[in-house]
C-alpha positions in Angstrom: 0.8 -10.1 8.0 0.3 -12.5 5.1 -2.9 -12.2 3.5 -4.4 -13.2 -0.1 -5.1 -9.6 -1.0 -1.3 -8.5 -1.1 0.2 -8.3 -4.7 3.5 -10.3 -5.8 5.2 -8.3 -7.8 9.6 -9.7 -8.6 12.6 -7.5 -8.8 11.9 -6.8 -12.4 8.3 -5.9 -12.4 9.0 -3.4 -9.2 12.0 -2.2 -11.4 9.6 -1.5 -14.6 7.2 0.5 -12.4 9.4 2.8 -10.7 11.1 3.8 -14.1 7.6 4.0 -15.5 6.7 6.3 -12.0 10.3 8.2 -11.2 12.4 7.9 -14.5 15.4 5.4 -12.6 15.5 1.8 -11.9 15.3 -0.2 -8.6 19.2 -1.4 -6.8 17.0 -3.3 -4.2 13.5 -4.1 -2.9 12.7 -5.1 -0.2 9.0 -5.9 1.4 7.4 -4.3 4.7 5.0 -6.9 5.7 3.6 -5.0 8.7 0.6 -3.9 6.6 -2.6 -6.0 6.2 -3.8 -5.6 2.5 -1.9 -3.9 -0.1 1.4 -4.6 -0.3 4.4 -2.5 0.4 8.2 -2.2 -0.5 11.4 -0.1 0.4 13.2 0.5 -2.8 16.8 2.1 -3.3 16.8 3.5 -6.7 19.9 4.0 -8.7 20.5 7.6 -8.2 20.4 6.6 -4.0 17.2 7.7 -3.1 15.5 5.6 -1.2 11.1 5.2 -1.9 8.1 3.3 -0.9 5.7 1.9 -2.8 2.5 0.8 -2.1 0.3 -1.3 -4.5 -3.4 -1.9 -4.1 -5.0 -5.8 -4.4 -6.0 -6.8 -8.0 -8.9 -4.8 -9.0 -11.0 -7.9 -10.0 -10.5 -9.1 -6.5 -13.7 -8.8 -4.3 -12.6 -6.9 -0.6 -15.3 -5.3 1.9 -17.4 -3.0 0.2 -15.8 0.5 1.7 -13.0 -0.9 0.2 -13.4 0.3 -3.3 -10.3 2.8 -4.3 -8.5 2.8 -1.0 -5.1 4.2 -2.6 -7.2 6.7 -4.2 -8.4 8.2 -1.4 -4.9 8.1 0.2 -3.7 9.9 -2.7 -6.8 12.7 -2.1 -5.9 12.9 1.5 -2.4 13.6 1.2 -3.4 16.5 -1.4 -5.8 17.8 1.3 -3.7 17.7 3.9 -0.3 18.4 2.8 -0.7 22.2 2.5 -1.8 22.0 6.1 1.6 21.1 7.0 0.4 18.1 8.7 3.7 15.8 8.6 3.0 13.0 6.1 5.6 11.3 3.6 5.9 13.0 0.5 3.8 11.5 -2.4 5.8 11.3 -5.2 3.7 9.6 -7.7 0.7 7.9 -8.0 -0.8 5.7 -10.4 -4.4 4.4 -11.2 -5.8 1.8 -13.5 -1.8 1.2 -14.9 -1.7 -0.4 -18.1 1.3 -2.3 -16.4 0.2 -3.2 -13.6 -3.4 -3.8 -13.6 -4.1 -1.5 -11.1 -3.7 1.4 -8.3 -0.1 2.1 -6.7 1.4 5.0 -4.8 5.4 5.9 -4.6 6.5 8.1 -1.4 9.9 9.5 -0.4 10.7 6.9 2.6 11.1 7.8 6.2 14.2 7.8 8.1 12.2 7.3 11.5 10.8 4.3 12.8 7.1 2.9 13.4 6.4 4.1 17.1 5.4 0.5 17.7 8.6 -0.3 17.2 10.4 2.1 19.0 11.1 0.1 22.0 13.1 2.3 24.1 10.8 4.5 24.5 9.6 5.7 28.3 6.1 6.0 29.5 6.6 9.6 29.8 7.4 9.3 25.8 4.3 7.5 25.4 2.2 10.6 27.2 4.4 13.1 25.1 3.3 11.5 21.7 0.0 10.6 22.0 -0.2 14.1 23.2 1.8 15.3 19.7 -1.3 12.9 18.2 -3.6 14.7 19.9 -2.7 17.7 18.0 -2.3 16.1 14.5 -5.4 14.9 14.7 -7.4 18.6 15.5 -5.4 19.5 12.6 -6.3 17.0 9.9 -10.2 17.5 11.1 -9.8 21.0 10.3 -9.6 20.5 6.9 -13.2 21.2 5.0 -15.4 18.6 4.0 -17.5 19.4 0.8 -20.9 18.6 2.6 -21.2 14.6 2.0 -20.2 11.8 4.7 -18.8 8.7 4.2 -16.3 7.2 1.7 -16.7 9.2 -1.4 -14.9 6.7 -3.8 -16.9 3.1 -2.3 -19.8 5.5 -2.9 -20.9 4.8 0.8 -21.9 8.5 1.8 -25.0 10.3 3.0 -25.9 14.0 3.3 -25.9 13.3 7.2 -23.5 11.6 9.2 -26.5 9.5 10.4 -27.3 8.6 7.0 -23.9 7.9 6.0 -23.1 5.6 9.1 -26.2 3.7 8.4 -25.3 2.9 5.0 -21.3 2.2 6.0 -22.8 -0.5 8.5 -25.2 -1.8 6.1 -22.3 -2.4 3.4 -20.5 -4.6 6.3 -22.9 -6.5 7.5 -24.0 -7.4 3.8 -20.2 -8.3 3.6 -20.2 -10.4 6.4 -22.9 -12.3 4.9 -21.1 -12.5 1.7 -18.2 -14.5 3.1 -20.1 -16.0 6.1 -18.4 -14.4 9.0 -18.5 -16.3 12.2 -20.1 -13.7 14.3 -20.7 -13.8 18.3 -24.2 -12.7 17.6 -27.1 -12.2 14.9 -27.2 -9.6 12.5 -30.5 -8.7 13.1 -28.8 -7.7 16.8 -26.6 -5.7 15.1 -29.2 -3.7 13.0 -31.3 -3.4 15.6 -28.3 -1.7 18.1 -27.8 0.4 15.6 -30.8 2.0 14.5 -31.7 2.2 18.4 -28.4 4.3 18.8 -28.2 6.2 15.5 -30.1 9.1 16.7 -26.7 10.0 18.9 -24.7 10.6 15.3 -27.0 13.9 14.3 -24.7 15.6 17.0 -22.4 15.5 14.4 -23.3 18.3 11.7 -19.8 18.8 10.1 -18.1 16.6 7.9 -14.5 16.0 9.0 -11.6 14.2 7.5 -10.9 11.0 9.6 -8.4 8.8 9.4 -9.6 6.1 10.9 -6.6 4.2 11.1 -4.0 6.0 13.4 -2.4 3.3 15.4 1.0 2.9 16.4 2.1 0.9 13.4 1.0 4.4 11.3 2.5 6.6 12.9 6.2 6.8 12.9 8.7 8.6 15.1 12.0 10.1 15.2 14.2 11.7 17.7 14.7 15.2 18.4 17.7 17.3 19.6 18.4 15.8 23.6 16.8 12.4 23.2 12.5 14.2 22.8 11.0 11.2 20.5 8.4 13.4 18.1 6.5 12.2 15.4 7.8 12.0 11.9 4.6 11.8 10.0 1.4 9.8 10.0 0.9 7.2 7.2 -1.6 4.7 5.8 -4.4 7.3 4.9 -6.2 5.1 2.6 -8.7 4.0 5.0 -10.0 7.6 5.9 -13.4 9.2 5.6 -15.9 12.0 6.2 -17.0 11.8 9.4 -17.1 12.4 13.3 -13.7 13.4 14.9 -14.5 10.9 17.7 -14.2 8.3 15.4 -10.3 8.8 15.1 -9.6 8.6 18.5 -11.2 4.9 18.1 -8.0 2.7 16.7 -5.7 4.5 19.1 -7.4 3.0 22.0 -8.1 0.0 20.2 -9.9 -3.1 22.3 -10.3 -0.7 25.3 -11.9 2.8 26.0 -11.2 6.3 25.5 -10.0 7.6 29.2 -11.1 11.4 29.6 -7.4 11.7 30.9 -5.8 10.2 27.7 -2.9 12.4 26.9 -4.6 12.8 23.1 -7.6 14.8 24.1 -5.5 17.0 26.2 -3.4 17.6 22.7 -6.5 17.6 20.9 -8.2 20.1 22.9 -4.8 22.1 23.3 -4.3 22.5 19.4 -8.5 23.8 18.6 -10.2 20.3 18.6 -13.6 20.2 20.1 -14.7 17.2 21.7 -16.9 16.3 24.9 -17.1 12.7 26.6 -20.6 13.8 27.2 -23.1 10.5 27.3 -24.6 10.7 23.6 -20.4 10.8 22.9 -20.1 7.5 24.7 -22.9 6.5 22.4 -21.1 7.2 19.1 -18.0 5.8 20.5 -19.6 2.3 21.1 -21.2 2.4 17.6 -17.8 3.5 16.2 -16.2 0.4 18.1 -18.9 -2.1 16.7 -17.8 -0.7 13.2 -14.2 -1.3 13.9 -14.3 -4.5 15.5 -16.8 -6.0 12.9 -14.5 -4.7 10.4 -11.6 -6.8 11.7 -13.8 -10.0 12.1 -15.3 -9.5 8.3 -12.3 -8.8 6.5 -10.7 -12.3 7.2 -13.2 -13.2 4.6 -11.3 -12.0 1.5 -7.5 -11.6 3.2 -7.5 -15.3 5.2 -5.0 -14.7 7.1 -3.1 -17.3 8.9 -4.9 -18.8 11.3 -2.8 -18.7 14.1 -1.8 -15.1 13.5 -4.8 -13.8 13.4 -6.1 -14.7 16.6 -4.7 -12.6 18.0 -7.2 -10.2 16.5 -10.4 -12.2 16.0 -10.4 -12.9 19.7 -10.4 -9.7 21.3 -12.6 -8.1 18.3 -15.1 -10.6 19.0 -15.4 -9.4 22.6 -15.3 -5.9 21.5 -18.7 -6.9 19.5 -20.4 -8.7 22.6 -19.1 -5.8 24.9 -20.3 -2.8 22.7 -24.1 -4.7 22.1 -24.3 -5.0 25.8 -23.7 -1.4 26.2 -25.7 0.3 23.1 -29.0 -2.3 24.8 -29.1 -0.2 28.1 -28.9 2.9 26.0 
């Protein structure tokens, strides 16, 4: 999607970095616009391999607050997480604060799979079998150990307790929202007050995990196996992630709806070691974790403006998701 945050970079400028970044020049570029901040190319470089490269906004330009660094965390998680053998595209490079660029990018071997969103031929017994494959991903990736703090370590939003550090995450947004006057479908003083009613369910959580916060179909990308079995690839776009509660991840993939206690991912989840119970204070988090998510998408329109008639698509339905998850977190 367009928005103002993405970089534009020419031919000759993506050609300087890579031979800055990989030692051989750029044949062709080409921009993925799928994303919704930084900006993204597929490059064939001269010696045939093909990369990606992803290049943060302009460091002077304000974004939300937990927004701080994003590239730089991606670049952490894929050093956590790689070792793990969780399938991720290989980092091949990544640069902060270039001289060059002004900046934060990231360069990773490309992917010869496709975006499961796009994968159209896909059956809805192919559907089950990969969110199931998520399922499993994701027990993995919340396996790896936190180092005791909560939240996003490089927007220095964190706490010593996931309550804490939730608190001050929705703090930092709904400061943002009044920073670029987001049209909301209720008061912020609604909002707090939800929230500090409800944030005694979050000290269930006791162990930072590594979420990712961000796993939607667009981020995770497929391939097929041997006999037609579609499996994932990898799973991109960590730059979002935090230190958190595992129930937050399962969040985006059930984006604008609920998490079923028959969805194909818990089964996965629970299959591969992951630990989690729909239990009431669960159903508690989740509709915090929705509020967070939806009043993300509503706030960040502030510093991307998007196209107005694109992103309706999202402001609508987010805006529900707000009214729906007050209503529920008042008869708590």
């Amino acid at each position: 999607m367009e928005s103002r945050t993405k970089r534009r970079l020419s031919a000759a400028q993506l050609d300087a970095l890579i031979r800055g970044a990989l030692g051989t020049g750029a044949l062709s570029t080409e921009e993925l616009t799928d994303g919704f901040a930084n900006a993204v190319w597929r490059v064939t470089l001269e010696d045939g391999r093909q990369v990606v490269v992803k290049v943060a906004p302009p460091p002077e330009l304000r974004q939300l607050s937990y927004e701080r660094h994003l590239l730089r965390t991606e670049a952490l998680v894929h050093h956590l997480a790689a070792p793990t053998g969780l399938p991720l595209p290989r980092l091949l490079h990544s640069g902060f604060d270039d001289p060059g660029l002004g900046g934060d990018y990231l360069v990773f071997a490309a992917l010869d799979g496709v975006p499961w969103s796009q994968a159209s031929s896909l059956t809805d017994a192919d559907h089950r079998a990969l969110r199931h494959e998520v399922g499993g991903l994701l027990a993995k990736l919340h396996a790896i150990p936190g180092q005791g703090v909560y939240g996003y370590p490089y927007a220095g939003l964190t706490g010593t307790t996931w309550r804490d550090a939730f608190v001050v995450m929705m703090g930092a947004l709904m400061d943002d929202a009044v920073r670029y006057a987001t049209p909301l479908p209720c008061s912020l003083v609604e909002i707090a007050g939800a929230i500090h009613s409800n944030a005694h369910a979050l000290d269930e959580v006791t162990v930072p995990a590594l979420v990712h916060f961000d796993i939607w179909p667009g981020n995770v990308f497929v391939t097929s196996a041997p006999g037609g079995q579609p499996r994932v690839q990898a799973l991109i776009d960590h730059e979002r992630a935090f230190w958190g509660d595992p129930l937050a991840d399962f969040i985006t993939p059930t984006i604008f709806g609920t998490l079923s206690a028959d969805d194909p991912m818990l089964a996965g989840y629970r299959q591969a070691g992951g630990r989690l119970d729909l239990t009431p204070q669960a159903r508690v988090r989740e509709a915090l974790y929705r509020l967070y998510l939806n009043l993300i998408l509503l706030v960040e329109d502030g510093p991307r403006q998007y196209p107005p008639e694109d992103y309706a698509r999202i402001r609508e339905p987010a805006t529900a998701g707000v009214t729906s998850c007050l209503a529920f977190l008042r008869q708590r």
